[in-house]
N, C-alpha and C positions, 0 to 999 in steps of 0.2 A: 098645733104649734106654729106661730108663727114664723118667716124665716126673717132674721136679725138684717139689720144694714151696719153698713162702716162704721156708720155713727153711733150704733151698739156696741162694739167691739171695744174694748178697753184697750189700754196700753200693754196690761200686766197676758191679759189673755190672747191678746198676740205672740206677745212674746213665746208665754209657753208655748201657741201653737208652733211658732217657727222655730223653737230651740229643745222644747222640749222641758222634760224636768231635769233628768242626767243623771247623773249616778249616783250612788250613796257609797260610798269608798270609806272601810272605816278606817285605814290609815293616814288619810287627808286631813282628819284635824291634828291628828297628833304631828304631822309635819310641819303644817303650816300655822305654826301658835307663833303667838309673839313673844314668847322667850326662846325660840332657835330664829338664828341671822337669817335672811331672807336668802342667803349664798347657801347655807346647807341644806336648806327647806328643798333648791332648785336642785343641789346634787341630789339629793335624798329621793326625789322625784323623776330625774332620770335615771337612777338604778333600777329604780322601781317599773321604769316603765322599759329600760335595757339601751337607754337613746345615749350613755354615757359614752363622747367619743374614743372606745377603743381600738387599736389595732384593726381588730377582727369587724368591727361594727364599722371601719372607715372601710376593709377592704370590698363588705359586702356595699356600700354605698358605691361604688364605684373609687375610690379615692385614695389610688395604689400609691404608696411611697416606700420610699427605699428602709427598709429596717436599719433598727439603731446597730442591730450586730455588724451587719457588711459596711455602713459608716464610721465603726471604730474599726475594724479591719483597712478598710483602706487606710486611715489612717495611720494605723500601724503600719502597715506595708509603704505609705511614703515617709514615713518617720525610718526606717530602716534603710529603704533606698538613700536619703539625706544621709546619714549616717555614714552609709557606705563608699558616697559621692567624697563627703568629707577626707573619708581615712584615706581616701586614694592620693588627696593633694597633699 
């Protein structure tokens, strides 16, 4: 067997060398059809893969933020404080 030069090497057989072939995913056609918006295809796909930015998936990223509980909590508590300020004058 001879050994090949550059100049043998195809485009297509590069490529797969360098990328490969990849996966066969049999929930990938049915998402990415052209009758679902190209927006739910993307949600659909990061459920799927668990990348949907929640809560818990920002926490473990590193990417602490104040929860919405203690932000209507305060809220509350200077809504009440105002209130209070008010009824004095």
């Amino acid at each position: 067997m001879e050994k090949q030069t550059v100049e043998d090497l195809t485009f297509n057989e590069a490529f797969l060398f360098k990328y490969g072939i990849g996966q066969n995913i049999h929930w990938a056609k049915a998402i990415w059809s052209p009758d679902i918006p190209p927006s739910k295809s993307f949600l659909a796909w990061r459920l799927m893969h668990n990348k949907v930015p929640t809560y818990e998936n920002l926490m473990l990223r590193g990417n602490y933020m104040p929860s919405i509980l203690l932000a209507t909590s305060a809220l509350k508590l200077l809504s009440i404080f105002s209130l209070s300020v008010l009824l004095r004058l």
